[in-house]
N, C-alpha and C positions, 0 to 999 in steps of 0.2 A: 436500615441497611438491607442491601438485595443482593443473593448470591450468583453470580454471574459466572457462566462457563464459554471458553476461550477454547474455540476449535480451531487447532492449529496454534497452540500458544506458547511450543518448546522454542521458537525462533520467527526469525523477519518478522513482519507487524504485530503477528501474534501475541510473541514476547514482549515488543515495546508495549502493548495493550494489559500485558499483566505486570508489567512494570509499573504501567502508572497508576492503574489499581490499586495496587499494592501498595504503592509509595504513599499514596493519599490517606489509607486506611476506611476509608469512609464504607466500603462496599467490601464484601467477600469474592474471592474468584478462585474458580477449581479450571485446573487445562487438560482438555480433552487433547488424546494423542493415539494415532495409530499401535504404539506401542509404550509396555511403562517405561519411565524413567526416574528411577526411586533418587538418582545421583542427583537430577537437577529440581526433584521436588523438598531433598533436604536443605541443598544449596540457598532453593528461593523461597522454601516454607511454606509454598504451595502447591494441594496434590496434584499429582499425575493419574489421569485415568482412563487407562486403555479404553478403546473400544471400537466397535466392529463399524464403519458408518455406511455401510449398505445395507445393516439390522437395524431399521426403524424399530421396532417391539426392544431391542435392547437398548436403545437409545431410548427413547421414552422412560424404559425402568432407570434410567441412569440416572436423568433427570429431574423424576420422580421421589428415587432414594436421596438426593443431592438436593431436592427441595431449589431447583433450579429455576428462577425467575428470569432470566435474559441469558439469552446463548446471543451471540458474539463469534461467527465463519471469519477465521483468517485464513480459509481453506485457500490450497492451489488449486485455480479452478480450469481445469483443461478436460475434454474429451475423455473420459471412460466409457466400458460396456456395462450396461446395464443402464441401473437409476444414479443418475450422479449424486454424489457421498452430501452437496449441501442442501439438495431437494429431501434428501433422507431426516437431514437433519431439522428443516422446516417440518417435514409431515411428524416425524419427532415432537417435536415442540408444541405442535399444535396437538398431539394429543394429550399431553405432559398436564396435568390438572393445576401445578403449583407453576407453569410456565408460561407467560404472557407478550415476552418482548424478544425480540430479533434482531440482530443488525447483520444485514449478508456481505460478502466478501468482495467489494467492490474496489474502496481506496484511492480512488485515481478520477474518474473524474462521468457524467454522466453520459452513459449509452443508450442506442436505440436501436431499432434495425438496421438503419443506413450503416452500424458499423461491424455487421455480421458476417461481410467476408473478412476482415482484418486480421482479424487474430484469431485460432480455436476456443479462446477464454470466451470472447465477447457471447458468441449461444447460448455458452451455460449460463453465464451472470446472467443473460434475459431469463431463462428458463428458470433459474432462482425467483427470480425478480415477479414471473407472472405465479410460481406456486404463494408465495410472500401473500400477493393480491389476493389470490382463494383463498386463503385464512383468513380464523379469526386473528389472529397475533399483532399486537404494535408493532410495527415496524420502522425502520429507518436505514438510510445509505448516507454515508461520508464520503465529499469528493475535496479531496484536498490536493490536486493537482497532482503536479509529478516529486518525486521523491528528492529530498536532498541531500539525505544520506550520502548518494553518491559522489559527492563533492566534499567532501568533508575533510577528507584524510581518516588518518587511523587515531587521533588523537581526538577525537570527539563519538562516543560507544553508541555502536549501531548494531542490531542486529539481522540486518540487512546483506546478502551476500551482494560482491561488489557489481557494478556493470559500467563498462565505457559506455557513455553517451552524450554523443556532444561533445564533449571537453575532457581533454585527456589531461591531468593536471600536472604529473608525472614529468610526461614528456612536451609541456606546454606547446600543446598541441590542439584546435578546435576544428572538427566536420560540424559545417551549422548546416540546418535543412531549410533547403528554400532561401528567403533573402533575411532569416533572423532578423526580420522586426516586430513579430506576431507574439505580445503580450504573453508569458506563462509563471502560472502558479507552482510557487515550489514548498512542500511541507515535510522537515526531517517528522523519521517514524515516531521520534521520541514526543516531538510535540503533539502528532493526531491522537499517543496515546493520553494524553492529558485533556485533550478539546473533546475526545470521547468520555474521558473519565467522566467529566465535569458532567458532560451531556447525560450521562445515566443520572443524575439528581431531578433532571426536567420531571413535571408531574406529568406532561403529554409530550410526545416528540412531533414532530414536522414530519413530511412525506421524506423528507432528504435535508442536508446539512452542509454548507461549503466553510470549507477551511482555507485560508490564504497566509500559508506561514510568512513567504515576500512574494513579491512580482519583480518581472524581467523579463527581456526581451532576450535572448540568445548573445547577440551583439552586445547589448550592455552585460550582460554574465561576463561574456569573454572579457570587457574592460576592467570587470573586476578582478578578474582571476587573474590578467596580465598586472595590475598594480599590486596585487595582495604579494605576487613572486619579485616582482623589479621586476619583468624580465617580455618581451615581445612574443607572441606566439604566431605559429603558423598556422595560418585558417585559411580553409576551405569549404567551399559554400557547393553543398549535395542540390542539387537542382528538383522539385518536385517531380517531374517528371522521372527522372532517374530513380528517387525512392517509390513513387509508383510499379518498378519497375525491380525492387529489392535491390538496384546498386546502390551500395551507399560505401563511405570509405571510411574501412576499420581502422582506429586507430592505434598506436604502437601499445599500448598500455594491456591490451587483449590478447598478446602474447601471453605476459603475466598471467591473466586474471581469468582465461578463459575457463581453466578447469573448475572454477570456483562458481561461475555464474549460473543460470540456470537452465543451459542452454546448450544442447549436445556438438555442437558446430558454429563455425565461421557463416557455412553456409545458410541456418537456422537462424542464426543472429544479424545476417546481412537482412534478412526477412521483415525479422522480428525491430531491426532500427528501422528500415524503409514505413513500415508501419509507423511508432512513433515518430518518424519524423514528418509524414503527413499531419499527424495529428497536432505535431507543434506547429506546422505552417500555416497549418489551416482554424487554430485558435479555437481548439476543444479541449485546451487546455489553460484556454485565459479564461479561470473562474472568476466569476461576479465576487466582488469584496464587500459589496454594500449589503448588509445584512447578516453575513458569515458570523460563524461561532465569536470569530475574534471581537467583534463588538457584545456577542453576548458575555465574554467571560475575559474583560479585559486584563484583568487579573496575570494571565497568561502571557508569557514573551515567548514569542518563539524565536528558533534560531532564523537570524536573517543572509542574506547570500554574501553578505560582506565578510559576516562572524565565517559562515561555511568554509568559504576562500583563504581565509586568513589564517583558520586550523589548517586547511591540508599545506600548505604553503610551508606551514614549519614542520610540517608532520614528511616532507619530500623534501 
């Protein structure tokens, strides 16, 4: 048994990751958090524990005291001043004596420089990614595509806050980017926390991990999500060019849900789909399936886009 701590693990990945910990019983997990929360450490039975993450020296003691063998970044990883909080946490780790393994806060699918102007996140995760390299630490990254959470409805538990994309299910409604025929991987949160779980028993990890909960092409999503309702939807296809360009067409459903997402604006969020939607047209998100965790640990079912469609469907 190895004690694992979950930065960023009171909500979204974080949480699914100490759920499945937890569920499993096999391994220990402590969640690091900005701030305590004794409510939901009694709740899940799991401590909470504050800490500073621009104080590597406090972190290290943390670690140290916690006899902490694998931290686990579900950090938000955007633009700060200073040293960013998951750099902190490697240099942490790496001085941590009882601390050996890593996994950085990646989830989505593999970066490089070509994808540096896209999004503010993409920098840091490289700059994680090369401190990683200068330690000694085991490491490893999970790309398990895009999320499926978001399609689910409310009837299948995610701790994921919501986001339109693609497919409004609501108001059966799809903006596809590009001509949606470009292959992509989709993994609810719930299932990476379990393809992780499993994965910490490995006696050596791999440089990196691909997870492939289903596969689908945009176009066939929509065919399911129109069968899962009865019902025809209106789609329209966002041109690359035009997402290059941040136009993309928000759908009705972001009235709802905008307050909720993680994203101060219409206008931030027209940004931030133009990006993704490059990314799905251009198949940086059709991960390789031959090899992925799912053969190593068939054991596992994950949820597929049919099951997805078919919750939210009665859940609207």
């Amino acid at each position: 048994m190895a004690i694992i701590a979950v930065a960023g693990g009171t909500g979204g990945i974080g949480r699914a990751l100490v759920d499945a910990i937890t569920s499993r019983g096999k391994h220990e997990v402590k969640i690091l958090s900005r701030k305590a929360n004794d409510s939901l450490a009694k709740e899940i039975g799991v401590p909470v524990i504050a800490v500073d993450y621009s104080d590597v020296e406090e972190l290290t003691r943390v670690f140290e005291k916690n006899n902490i063998d694998t931290v686990i970044s579900a950090l938000f990883t955007m633009p700060v001043a200073g040293v960013a909080p998951e750099v902190c946490l490697i240099q942490a780790a790496q001085g941590s004596k009882p601390t050996r393994r890593f996994i950085p806060s990646n989830w989505g699918l593999p970066l490089d420089a070509s994808h540096q102007e896209m999004t503010p996140s993409v920098p840091m995760k490289l700059r994680a990614a090369a401190e990683l390299q200068r330690s000694d630490l085991e490491h490893t990254v999970f790309y398990p595509g895009f999320l499926l959470d978001y399609y689910t409805g409310s009837s299948i538990k995610s701790y994921m806050s919501p986001l339109i994309v693609v497919i409004d299910m609501e108001h059966n409604m799809a903006a596809i980017p590009g001509s949606g025929n470009t292959p992509i991987a989709f993994t609810h949160s719930l299932d990476i926390g379990r393809y992780v779980d499993a994965a910490l028993d490995l006696e050596k990890w791999d440089s990196s991990y691909r997870i492939v909960g289903d596969k689908s092409t945009w176009n066939d999503f929509v065919k399911s999500a129109q069968a899962a309702k009865g019902t025809p939807f209106t789609i329209i296809h966002d041109s690359v060019e035009d997402l290059k360009k941040g136009r993309v067409t928000i759908l009705p459903a972001v009235e709802k849900y905008l307050h909720l997402m993680s994203v101060p604006n219409k206008e931030v969020l027209s940004q931030f789909l133009g990006t993704f939607g490059q990314l799905f047209a251009d198949g940086s998100f059709n991960i390789k399936e031959e090899g992925a965790l799912n053969e190593m640990f068939p054991e596992i079912k994950p949820l597929t886009i049919k099951e997805a469609v078919e919750a939210a469907a009665k859940a609207t």
